[in-house]
N, C-alpha and C positions, 0 to 999 in steps of 0.2 A: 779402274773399273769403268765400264763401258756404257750406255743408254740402257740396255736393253735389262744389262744386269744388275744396277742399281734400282731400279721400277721394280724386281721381282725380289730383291735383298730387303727391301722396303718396308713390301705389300707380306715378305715373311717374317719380316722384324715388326708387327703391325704396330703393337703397343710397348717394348719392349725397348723400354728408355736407358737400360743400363747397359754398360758394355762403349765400343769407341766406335766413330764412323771415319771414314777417308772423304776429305774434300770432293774429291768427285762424286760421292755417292750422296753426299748432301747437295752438291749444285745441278745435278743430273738430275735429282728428285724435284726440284725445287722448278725445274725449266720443263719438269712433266708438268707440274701443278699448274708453272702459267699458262703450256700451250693446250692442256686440258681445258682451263676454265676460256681461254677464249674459245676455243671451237665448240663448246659446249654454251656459251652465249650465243655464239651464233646460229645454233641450231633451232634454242629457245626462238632468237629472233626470226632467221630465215622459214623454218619451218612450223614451228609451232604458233607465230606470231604474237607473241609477246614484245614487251617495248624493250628497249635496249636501254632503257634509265632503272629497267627494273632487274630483279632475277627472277630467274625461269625454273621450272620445275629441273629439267635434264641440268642445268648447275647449280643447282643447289645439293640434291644426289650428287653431284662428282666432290662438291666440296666437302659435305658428310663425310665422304667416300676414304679422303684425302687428309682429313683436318687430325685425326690423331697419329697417321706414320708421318707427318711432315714436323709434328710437334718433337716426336720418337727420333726424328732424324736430328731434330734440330739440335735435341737433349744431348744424343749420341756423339753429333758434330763438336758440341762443347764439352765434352769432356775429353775429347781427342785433344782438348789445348787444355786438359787438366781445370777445367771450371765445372761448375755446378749446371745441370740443366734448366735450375728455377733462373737465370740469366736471363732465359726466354721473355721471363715477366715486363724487361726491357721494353718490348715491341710497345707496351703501351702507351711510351715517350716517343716523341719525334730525335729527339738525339740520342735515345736508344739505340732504334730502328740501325743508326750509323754505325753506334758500335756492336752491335749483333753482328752485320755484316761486317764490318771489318774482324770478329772474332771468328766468325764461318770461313772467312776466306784466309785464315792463319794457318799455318802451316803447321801439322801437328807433331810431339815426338817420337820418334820410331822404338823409343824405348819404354817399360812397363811406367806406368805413373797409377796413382790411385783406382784410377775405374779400371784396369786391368792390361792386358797386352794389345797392342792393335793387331785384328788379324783382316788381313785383306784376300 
């Protein structure tokens, strides 16, 4: 899956946590969200002047925007390695955080498991 095509798999899958995701459509997603929120800091900052210790109206909309298919992807990415999406809850530990990602970046099975068949 490509950039252009996981951004629009995403934004259609908005809140739609069940089902399996492909690594790339979760780390595609994920490298939208960070090059989002920074150019969208920067606009706060550049143009609308706002401080840069703070957030800005234009990110805080993209992170609204952002904050339930990135949850959807993340749910979806975990069950692509056959785990639960409440996993998530993880992020609230710092050594979470480590095993999240190393579960996101897991390689998933190409064969049917619990949350269903992966279709790519």
């Amino acid at each position: 899956m490509d950039f252009q095509k996981s951004i629009k798999t995403c934004f259609k899958k908005y809140a739609e946590f069940s089902g399996r995701a492909l690594r790339s459509e979760f780390w595609w997603f994920a490298l939208f969200c960070f090059i989002g929120g920074i150019v969208t800091g920067v606009i706060d900052v550049m143009i609308l002047g706002y401080s840069a210790e703070s957030y800005g109206p234009i990110n805080i909309i993209f992170s609204v925007i952002t904050f339930l298919p990135a949850l959807a992807v993340g749910a979806r990415r975990l069950h692509d390695i056959n785990k639960s999406g409440w996993w998530q809850l993880l992020f609230i530990t710092i050594i979470g955080i480590i095993l999240l990602i190393i579960w996101w970046a897991t390689k998933g099975k190409s064969k049917k498991n619990k949350y269903g068949q992966l279709k790519k």
